[in-house]
KEROLUM-6576 format. One record per residue: residue number from 1; x, y, z of N, C-alpha, C in turn. Coordinates in steps of 0.2 Angstrom, whole numbers. Atoms other than C-alpha are relative to their C-alpha. Layout:
(site NUM (X Y Z) (X Y Z) (X Y Z))
...
end
This chain:
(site 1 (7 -1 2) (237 90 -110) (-2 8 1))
(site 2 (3 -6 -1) (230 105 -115) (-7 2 5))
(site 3 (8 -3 -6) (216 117 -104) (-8 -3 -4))
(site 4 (5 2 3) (204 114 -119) (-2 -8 1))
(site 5 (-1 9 0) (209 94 -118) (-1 -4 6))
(site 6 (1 3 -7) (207 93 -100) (-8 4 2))
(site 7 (6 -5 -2) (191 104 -99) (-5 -8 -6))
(site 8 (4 6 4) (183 89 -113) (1 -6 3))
(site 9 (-2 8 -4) (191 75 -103) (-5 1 5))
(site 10 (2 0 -7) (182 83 -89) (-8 -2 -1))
(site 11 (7 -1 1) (166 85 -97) (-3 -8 -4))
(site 12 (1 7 2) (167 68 -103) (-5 -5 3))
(site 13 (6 3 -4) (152 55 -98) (5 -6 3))
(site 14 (-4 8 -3) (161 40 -87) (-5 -5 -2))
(site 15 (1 4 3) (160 25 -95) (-2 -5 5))
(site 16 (3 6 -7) (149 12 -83) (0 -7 -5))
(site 17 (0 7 4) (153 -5 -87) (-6 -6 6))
(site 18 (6 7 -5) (140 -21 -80) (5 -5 -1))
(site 19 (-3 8 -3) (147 -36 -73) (-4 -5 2))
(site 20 (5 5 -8) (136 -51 -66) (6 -6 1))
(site 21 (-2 5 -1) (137 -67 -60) (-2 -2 7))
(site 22 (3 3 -6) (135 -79 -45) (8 4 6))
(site 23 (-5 -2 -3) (153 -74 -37) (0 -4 8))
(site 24 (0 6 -4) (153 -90 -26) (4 -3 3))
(site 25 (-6 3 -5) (170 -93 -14) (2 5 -6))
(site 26 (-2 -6 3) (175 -77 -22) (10 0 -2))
(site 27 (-7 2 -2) (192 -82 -27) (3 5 -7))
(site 28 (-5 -5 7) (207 -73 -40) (-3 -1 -4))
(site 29 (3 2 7) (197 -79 -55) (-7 7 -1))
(site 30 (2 -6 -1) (185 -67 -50) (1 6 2))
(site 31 (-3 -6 0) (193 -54 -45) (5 3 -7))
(site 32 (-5 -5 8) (204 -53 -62) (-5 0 -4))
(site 33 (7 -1 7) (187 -53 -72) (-3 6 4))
(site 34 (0 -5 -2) (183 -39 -60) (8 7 -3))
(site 35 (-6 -2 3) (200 -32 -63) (-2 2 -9))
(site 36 (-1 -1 6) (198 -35 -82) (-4 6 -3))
(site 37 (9 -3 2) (180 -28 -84) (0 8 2))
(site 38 (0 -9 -2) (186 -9 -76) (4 1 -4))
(site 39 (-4 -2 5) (198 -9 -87) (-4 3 -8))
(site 40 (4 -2 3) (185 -7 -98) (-4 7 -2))
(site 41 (3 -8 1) (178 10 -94) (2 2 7))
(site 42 (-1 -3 -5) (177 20 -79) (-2 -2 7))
(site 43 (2 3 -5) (165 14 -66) (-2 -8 -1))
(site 44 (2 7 -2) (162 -4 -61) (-8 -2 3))
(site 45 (5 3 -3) (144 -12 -59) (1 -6 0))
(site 46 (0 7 -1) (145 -29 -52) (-8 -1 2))
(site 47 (6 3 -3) (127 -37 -52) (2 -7 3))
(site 48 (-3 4 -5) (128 -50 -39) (-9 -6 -1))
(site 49 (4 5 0) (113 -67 -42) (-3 0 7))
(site 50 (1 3 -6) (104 -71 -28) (-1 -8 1))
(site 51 (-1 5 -1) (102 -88 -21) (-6 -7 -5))
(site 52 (2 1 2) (86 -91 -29) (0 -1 -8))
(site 53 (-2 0 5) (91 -89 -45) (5 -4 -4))
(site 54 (-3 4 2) (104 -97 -46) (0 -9 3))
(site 55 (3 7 -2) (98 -115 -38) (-4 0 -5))
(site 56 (7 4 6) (83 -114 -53) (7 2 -6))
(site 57 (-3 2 6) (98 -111 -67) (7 -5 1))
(site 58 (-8 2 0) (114 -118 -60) (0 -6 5))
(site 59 (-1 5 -4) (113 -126 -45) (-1 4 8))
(site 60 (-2 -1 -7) (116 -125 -24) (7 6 -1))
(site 61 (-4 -2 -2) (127 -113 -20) (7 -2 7))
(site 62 (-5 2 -7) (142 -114 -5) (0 5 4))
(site 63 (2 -6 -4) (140 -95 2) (-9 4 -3))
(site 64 (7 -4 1) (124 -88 3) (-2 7 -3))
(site 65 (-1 -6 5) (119 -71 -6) (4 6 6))
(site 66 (-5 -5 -4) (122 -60 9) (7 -1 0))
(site 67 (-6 4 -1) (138 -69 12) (6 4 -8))
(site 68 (-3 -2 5) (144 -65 -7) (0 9 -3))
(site 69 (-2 -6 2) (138 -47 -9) (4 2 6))
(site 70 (-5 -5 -4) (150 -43 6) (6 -3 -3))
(site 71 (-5 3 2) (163 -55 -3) (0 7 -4))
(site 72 (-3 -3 8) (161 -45 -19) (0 9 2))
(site 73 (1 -10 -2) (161 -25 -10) (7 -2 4))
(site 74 (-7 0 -4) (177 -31 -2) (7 1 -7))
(site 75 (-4 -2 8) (185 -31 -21) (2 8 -1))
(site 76 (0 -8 2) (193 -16 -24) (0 2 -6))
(site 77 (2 -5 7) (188 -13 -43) (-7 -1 -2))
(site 78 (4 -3 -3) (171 -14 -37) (-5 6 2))
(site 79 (3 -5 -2) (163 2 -39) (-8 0 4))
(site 80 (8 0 -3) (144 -1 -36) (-3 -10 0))
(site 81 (1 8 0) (136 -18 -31) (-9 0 -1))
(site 82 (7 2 -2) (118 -24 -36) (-2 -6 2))
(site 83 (4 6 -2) (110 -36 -26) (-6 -1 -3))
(site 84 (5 2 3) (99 -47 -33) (1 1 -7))
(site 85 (1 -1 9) (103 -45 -54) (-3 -6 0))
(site 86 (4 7 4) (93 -57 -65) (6 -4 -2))
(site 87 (-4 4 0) (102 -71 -69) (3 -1 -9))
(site 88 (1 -1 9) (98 -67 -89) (2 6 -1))
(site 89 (-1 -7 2) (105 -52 -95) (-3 3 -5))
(site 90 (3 -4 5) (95 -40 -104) (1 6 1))
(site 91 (-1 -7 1) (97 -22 -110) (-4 3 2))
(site 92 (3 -5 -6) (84 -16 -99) (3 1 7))
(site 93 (-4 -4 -8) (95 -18 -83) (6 2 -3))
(site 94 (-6 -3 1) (109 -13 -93) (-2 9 2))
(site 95 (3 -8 -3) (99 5 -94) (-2 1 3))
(site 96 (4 -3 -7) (91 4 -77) (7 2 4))
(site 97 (-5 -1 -4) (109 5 -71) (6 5 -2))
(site 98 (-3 -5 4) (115 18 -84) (8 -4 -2))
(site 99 (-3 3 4) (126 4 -91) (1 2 -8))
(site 100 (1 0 9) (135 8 -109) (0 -8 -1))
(site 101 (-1 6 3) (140 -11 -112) (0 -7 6))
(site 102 (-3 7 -8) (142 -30 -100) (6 -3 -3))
(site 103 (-8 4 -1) (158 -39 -99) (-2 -6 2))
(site 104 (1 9 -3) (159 -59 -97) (7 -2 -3))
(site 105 (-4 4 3) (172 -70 -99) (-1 -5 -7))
(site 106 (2 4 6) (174 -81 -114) (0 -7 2))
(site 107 (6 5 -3) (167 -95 -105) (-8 2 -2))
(site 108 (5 0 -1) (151 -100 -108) (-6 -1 6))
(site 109 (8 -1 -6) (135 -97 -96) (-8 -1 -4))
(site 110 (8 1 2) (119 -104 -99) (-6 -1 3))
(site 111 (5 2 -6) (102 -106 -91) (-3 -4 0))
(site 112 (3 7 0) (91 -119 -86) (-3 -3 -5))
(site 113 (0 2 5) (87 -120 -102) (4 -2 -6))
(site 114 (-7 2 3) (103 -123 -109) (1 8 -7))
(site 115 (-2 -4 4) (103 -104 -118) (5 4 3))
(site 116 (-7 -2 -4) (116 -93 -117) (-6 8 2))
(site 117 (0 -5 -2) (113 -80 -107) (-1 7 -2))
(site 118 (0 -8 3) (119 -65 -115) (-3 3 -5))
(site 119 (4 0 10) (110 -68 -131) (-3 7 0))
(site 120 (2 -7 0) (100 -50 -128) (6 4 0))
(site 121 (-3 -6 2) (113 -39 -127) (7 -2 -3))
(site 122 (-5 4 7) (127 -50 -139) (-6 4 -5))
(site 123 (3 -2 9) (111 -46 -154) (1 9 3))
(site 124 (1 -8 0) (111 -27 -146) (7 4 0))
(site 125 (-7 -3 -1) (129 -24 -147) (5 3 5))
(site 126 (-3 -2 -5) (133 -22 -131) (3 -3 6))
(site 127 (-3 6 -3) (144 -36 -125) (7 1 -2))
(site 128 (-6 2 1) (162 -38 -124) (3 -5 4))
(site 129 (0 5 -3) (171 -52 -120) (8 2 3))
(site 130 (-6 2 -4) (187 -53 -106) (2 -6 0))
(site 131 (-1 6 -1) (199 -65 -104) (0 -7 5))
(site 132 (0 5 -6) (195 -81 -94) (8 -1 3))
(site 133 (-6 0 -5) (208 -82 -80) (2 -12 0))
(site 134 (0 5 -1) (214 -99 -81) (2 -4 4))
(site 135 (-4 4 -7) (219 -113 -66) (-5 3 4))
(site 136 (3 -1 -5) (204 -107 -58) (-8 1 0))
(site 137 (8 -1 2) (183 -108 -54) (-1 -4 6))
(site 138 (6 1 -8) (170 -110 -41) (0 -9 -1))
(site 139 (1 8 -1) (168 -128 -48) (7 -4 0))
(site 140 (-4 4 -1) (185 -133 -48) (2 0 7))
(site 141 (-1 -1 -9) (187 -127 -29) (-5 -3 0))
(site 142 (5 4 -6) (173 -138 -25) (1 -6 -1))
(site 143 (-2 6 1) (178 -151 -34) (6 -1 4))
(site 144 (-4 2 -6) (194 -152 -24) (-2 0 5))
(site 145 (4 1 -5) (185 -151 -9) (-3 -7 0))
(site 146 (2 5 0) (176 -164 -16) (5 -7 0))
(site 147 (-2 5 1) (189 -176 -19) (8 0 7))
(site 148 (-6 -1 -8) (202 -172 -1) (0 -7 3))
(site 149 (-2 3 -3) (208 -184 5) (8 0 5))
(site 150 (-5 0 -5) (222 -187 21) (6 1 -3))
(site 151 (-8 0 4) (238 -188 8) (0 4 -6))
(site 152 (-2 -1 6) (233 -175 -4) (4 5 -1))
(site 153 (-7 -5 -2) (247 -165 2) (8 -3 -2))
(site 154 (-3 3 1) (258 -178 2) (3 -2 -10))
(site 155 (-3 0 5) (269 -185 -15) (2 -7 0))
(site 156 (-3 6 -1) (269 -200 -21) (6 -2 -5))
(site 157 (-7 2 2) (284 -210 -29) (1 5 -8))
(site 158 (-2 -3 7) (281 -199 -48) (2 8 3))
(site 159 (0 -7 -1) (282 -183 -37) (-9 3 -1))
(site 160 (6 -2 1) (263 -181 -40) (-3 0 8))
(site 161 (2 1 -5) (251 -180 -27) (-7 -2 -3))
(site 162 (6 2 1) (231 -188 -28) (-2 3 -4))
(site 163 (6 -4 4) (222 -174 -32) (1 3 -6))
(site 164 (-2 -3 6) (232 -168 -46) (3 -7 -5))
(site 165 (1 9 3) (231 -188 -53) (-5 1 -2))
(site 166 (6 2 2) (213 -186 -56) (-2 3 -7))
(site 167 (-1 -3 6) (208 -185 -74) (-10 1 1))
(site 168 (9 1 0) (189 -176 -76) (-3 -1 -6))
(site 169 (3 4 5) (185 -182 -92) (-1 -8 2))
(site 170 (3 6 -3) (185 -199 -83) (-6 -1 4))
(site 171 (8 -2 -5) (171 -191 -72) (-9 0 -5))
(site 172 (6 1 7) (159 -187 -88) (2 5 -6))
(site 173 (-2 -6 6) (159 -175 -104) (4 5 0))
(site 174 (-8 -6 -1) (175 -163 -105) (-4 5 -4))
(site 175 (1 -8 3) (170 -144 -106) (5 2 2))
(site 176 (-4 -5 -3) (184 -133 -106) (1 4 3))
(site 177 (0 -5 -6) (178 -122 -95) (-3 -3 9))
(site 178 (2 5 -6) (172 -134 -81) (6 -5 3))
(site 179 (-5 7 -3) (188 -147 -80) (2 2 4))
(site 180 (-5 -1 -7) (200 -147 -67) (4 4 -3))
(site 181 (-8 -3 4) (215 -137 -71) (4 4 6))
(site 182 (-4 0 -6) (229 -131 -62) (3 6 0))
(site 183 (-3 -7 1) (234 -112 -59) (9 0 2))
(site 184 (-9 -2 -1) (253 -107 -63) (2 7 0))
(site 185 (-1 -7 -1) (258 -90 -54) (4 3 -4))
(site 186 (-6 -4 3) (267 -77 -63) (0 6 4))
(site 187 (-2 -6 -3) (275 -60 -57) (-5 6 -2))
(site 188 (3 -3 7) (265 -52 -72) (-9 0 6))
(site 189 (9 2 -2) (247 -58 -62) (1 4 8))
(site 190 (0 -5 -6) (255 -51 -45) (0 7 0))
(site 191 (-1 -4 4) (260 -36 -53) (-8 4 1))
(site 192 (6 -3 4) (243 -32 -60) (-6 0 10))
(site 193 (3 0 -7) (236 -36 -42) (-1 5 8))
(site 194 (-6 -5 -8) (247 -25 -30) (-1 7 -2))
(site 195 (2 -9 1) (245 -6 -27) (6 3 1))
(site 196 (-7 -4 -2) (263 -3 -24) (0 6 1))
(site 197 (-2 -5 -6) (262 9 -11) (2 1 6))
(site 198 (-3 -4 -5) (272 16 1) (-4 1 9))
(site 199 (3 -2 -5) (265 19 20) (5 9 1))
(site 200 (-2 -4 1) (266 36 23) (4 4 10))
(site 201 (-4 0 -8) (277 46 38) (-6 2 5))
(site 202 (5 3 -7) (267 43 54) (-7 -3 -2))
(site 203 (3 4 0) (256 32 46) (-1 -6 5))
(site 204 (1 4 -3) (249 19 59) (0 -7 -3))
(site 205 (-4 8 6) (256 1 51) (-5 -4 4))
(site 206 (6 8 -4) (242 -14 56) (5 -7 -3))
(site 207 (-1 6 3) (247 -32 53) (-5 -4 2))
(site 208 (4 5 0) (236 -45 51) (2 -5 -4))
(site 209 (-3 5 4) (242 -63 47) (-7 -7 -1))
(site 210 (4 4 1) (234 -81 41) (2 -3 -5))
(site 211 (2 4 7) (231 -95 29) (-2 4 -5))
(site 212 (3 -1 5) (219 -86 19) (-4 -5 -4))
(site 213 (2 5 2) (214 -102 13) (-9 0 -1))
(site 214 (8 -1 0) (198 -101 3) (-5 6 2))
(site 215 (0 -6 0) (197 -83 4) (-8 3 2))
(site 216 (8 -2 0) (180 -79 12) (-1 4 3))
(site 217 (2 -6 -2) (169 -66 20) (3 1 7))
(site 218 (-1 0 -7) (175 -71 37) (9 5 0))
(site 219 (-6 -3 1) (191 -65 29) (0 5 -1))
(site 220 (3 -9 1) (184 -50 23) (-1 3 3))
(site 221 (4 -3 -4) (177 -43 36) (6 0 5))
(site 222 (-4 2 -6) (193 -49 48) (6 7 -4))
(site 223 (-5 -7 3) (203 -37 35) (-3 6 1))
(site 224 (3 -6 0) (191 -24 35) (0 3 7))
(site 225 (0 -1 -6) (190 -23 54) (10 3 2))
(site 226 (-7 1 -3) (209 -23 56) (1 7 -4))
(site 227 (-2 -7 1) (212 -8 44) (-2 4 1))
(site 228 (2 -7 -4) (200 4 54) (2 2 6))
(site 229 (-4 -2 -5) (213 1 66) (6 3 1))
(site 230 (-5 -3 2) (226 10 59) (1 4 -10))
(site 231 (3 -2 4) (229 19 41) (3 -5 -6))
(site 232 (-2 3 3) (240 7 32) (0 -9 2))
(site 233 (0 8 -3) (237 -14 33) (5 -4 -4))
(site 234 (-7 4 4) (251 -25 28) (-4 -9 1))
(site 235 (3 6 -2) (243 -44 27) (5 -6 -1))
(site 236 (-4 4 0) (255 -59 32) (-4 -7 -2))
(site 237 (6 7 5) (249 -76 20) (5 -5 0))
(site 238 (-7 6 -3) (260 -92 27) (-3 -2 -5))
(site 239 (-2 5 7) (267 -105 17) (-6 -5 1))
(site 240 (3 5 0) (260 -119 14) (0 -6 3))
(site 241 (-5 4 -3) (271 -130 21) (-2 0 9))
(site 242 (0 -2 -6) (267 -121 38) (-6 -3 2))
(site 243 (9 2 -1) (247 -123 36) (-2 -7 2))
(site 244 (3 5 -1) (249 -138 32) (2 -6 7))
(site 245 (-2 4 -6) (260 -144 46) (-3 1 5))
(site 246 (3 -3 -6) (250 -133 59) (-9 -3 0))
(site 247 (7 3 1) (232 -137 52) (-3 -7 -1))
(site 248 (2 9 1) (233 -154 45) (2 -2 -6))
(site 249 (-3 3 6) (237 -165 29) (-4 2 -5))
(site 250 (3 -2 5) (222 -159 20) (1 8 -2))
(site 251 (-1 -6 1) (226 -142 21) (7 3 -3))
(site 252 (7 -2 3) (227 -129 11) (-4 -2 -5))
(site 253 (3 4 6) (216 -133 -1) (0 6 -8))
(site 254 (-5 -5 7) (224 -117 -12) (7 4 1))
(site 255 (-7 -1 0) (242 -114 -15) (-1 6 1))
(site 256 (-4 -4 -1) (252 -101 -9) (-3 7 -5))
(site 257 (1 -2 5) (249 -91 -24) (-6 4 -2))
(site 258 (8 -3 2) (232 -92 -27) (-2 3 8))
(site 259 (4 -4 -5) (228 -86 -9) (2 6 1))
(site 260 (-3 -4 1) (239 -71 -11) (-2 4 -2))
(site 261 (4 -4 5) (230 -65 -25) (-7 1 3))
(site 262 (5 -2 -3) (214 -67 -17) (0 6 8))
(site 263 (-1 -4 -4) (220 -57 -3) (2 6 -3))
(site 264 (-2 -5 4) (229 -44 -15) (-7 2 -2))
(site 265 (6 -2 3) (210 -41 -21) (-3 5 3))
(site 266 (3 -2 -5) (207 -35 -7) (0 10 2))
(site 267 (0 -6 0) (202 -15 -6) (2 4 5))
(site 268 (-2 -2 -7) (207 -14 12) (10 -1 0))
(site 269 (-3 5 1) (222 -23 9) (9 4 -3))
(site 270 (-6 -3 2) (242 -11 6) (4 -4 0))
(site 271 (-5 1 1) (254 -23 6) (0 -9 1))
(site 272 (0 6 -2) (257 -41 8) (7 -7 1))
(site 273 (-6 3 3) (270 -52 12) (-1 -8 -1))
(site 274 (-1 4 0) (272 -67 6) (3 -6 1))
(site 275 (-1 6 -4) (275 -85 14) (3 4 6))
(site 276 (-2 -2 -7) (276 -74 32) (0 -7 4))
(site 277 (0 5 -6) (281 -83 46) (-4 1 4))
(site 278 (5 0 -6) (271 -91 58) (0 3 6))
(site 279 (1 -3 -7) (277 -86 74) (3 8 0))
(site 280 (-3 -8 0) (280 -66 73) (3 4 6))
(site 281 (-7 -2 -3) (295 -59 79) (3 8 1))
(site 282 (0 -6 -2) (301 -44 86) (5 5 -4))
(site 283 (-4 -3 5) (313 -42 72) (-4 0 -5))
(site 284 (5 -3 3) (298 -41 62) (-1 4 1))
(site 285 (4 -6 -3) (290 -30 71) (2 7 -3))
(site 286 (-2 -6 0) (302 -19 69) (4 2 -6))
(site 287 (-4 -2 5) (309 -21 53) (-9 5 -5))
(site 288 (6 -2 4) (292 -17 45) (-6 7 3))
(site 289 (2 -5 -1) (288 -3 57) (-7 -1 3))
(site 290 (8 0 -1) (271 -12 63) (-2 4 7))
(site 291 (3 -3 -8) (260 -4 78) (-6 -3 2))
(site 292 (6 5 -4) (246 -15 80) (1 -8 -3))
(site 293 (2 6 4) (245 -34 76) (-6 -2 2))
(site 294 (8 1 -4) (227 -41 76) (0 -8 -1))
(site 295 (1 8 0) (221 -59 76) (-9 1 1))
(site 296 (6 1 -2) (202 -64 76) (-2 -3 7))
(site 297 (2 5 -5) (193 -69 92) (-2 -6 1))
(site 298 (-1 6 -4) (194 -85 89) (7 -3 2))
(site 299 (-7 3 -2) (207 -98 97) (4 -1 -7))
(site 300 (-5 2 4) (222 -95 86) (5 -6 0))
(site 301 (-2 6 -1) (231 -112 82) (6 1 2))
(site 302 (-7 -1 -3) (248 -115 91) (4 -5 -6))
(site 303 (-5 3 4) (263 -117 81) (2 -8 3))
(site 304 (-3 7 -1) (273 -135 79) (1 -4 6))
(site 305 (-2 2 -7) (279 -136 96) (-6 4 5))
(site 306 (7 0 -2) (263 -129 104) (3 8 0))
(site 307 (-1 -8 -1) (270 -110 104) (-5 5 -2))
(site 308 (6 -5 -1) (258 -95 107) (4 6 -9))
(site 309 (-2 -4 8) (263 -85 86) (1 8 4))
(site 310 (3 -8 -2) (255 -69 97) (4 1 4))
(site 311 (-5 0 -9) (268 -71 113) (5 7 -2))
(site 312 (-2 -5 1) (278 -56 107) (-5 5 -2))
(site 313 (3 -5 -1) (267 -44 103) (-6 2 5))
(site 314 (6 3 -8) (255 -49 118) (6 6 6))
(site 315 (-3 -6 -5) (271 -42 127) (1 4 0))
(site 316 (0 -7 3) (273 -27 117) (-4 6 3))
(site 317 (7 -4 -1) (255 -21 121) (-2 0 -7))
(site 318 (1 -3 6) (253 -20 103) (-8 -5 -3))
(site 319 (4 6 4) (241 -37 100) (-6 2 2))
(site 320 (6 -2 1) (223 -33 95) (-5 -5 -3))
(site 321 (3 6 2) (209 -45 92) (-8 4 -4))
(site 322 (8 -3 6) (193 -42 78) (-7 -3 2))
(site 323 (7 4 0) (176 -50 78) (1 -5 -4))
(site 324 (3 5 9) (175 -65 68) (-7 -1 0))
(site 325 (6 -1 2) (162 -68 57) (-4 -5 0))
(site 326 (6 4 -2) (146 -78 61) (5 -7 2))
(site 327 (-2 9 -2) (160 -93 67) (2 -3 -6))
(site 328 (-2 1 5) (165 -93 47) (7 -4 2))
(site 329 (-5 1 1) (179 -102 45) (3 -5 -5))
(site 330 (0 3 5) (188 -112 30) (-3 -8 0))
(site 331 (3 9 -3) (184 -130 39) (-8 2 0))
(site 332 (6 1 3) (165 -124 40) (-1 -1 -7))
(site 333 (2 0 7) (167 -121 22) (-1 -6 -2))
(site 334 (-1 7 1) (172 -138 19) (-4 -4 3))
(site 335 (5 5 -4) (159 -145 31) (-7 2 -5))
(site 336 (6 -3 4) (145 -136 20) (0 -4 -8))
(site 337 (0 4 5) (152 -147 5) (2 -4 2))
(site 338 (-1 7 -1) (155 -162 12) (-8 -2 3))
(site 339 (8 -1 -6) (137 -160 23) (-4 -2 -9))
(site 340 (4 -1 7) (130 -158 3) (2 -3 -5))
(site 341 (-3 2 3) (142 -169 -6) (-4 0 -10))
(site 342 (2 3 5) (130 -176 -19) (-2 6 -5))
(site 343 (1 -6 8) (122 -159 -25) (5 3 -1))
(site 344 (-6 -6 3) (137 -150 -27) (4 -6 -6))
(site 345 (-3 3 6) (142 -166 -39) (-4 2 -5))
(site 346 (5 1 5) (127 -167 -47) (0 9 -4))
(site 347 (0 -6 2) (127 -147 -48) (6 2 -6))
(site 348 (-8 -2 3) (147 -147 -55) (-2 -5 -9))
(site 349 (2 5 6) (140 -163 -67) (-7 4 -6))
(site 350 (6 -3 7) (123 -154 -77) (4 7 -1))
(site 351 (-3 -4 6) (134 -138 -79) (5 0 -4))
(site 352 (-4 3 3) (147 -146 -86) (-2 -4 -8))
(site 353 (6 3 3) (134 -156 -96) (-4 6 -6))
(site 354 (5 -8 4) (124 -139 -102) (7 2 -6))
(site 355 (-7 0 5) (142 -134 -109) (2 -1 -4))
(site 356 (-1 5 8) (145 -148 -119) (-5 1 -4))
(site 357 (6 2 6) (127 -148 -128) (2 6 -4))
(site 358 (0 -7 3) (128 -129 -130) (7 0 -6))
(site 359 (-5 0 5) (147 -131 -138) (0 -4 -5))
(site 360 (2 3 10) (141 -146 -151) (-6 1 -2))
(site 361 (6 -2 7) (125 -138 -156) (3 4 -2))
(site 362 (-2 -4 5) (134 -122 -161) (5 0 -3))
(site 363 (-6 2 5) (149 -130 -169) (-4 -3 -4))
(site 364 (4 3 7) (137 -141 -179) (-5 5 -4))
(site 365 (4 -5 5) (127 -124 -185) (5 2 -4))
(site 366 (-4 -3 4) (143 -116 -189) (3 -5 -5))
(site 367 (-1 1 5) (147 -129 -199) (-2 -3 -7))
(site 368 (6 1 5) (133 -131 -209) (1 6 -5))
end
C-alpha cells in the first residue's frame, strides 16, 4: 500500500453497521449473525429489546434484559451495545447512532401486528440481508426444553432418539424459520469462530472447564472473571457423553458442537479444547502449561465414581474459585421453562403463526 493509499484508508469514515433483536439464550445462531453483520463494515452496533417490548410483539422471554445485554457484551464482534432499541426499526435510530445501514437475517421478524419490521429502512435502502445460521434458534431451544423427557439421550431401536422423532408440522403450521431443525457442525463454522492464537512467553495460562450447556450469562461472567486472572484463558467443554453420565439422562440439552461454538463467541475466550476430560490431570496440566485452574463457587459435581475433577490442582495450589452469578445455572434455566410451560408454547405457536400469514400474503401479491 502506498503512503497516499494508507493516508485515504486512514482518513476513511468507519463503516457503523446496526444489528437488533431480542438475543435470548444467546446461542451460536446469534453470534454467527453477529459475526456476519461485522463483516459488514467496521464497527458493530448491537441494539438489544427490552423485555417490555418484546412481551407486547413476540412473547415472554427466558432471560431478562439485564441478563441479555451482559450475554450480548460478552460476544466478541460486539462493538457497542444499545440497551433498550425499539423493537421496529426506523432510520431515525439508524442516524441517532450514526448507523450507515441494519443487518437482519433472511428470516422473517414481524410485530404484533403481523408487519415486517424493517419495512422503513428496506423502502430507505438501507438494509442488508445475512445468512440465517441454520440448526439453530431461541425457539427451537425452548422447544427442546419443552419436550425433555428421561430417555431423550437414550436411542431407540432405529438409532433415533425422542426428540429428534418429533415432526413440528404436526404441532401447527410449518414456517421455515420457526420449525425444529437439527444443527450439523462443520470445521468451516469452527474456523470462522476461533482466534488461532498462540499464548505468549510468560503469559499466565487460566483453565476453566464445564458443560457450557445453554451457554448463559452465568457463563459469561464465570469466563470473564477467570480471565482477569491471568492473560491467556483456555476453556475445557466436555463430552457429551460425560454430562450426560455425571448430570443425568436429560442432559445436554446442546451437542458438543453447538456448546463449543457458543463458548468460542466468547471475547474473553483464547483457545478451547474440545470434548476435555472431566477429571483434570496433572499431565494436563502440564501439557498445556496451565497456572491457575478456576471452578465457580458453587458445588462442583463429582465425577462417576464420586471423584473430586479439582483433587489435582487443589494439591498443586493452583485451583481458584469465581463468583457465580445470581445462582444461574443451566437447570434454573430449565425450571424457568417448565415453571411457564404453556406461554412459551403459545409464545413459539403465534410466532410461528405470524410467519406463515406474512409468507402467504406476500407470495399471493407476488403472484398477482
Amino acid at each position: 500500500m502506498t503512503t497516499n493509499e494508507q493516508k485515504k484508508s486512514s482518513e476513511r469514515k468507519p463503516v457503523r453497521v446496526w444489528v437488533d433483536g431480542c438475543f435470548d439464550i444467546m446461542h451460536f445462531g446469534h453470534a454467527n449473525a453477529l459475526r456476519q453483520a461485522k463483516e459488514n463494515g467496521d464497527i458493530l452496533v448491537v441494539g438489544v429489546h427490552n423485555d417490555a417490548e418484546i412481551a407486547e410483539h413476540k412473547g415472554p422471554t427466558v432471560f431478562n434484559e439485564e441478563e441479555r445485554y451482559k450475554m450480548v457484551r460478552a460476544c466478541k464482534w460486539a462493538d457497542e451495545v444499545v440497551e433498550g432499541a425499539p423493537y421496529i426499526a426506523h432510520v431515525d435510530t439508524l442516524d441517532k447512532y450514526n448507523c450507515d445501514f441494519c443487518v437482519h437475517g433472511e428470516d422473517i421478524s414481524v410485530d404484533a401486528n403481523g408487519r415486517d419490521v424493517y419495512e422503513d429502512v428496506k423502502k430507505a435502502g438501507r438494509y442488508r440481508v445475512i445468512q440465517r445460521t441454520e440448526g439453530i434458534s431461541t425457539t427451537e431451544l425452548v422447544g427442546r426444553m419443552l419436550l425433555m423427557t428421561k430417555d431423550h439421550h437414550h436411542k431407540n431401536k432405529g438409532g433415533e432418539s425422542p426428540i429428534t422423532r418429533v415432526n413440528s408440522q404436526h404441532l401447527h403450521h410449518h414456517s421455515p424459520y420457526t420449525a425444529m431443525s437439527h444443527f450439523l457442525p462443520t470445521t468451516r463454522r469452527i474456523v470462522q469462530f476461533s482466534e488461532a492464537k498462540s499464548p505468549k512467553p510468560g503469559d499466565k495460562i487460566v483453565y476453566i472447564d464445564g458443560g457450557f450447556d445453554l451457554y448463559h450469562v452465568g457463563h459469561t461472567e464465570a469466563i470473564r472473571q477467570a480471565k482477569e486472572l491471568g492473560d491467556y484463558l483456555i476453556v475445557g467443554v466436555q463430552e457429551d457423553s460425560v454430562i450426560n453420565q455425571v448430570i443425568g439422562h436429560n442432559y445436554p440439552i446442546m451437542n458438543l458442537h453447538e456448546r463449543v461454538l457458543g463458548v468460542l463467541s466468547n471475547r474473553h475466550v483464547d483457545e478451547v479444547i474440545i470434548g476435555a476430560p472431566f477429571v483434570i490431570t496433572k499431565e494436563m496440566i502440564e501439557q498445556f502449561k496451565i497456572n491457575v485452574v478456576v471452578h465457580g463457587d458453587d458445588p462442583a459435581p463429582r465425577g462417576p465414581n464420586g471423584e473430586d475433577a479439582y483433587a489435582v490442582p487443589k494439591e498443586m495450589g493452583i485451583y481458584k474459585e469465581v463468583k457465580s452469578y445470581k445462582g444461574m445455572t443451566t437447570q434454573s434455566i430449565i425450571n424457568r421453562i417448565i415453571e411457564n410451560r404453556l406461554k412459551y408454547e403459545n409464545r413459539n405457536k403465534k410466532k410461528q403463526d405470524k410467519e406463515v400469514k406474512y409468507i402467504e400474503e406476500h407470495h399471493e401479491t407476488e403472484s398477482k
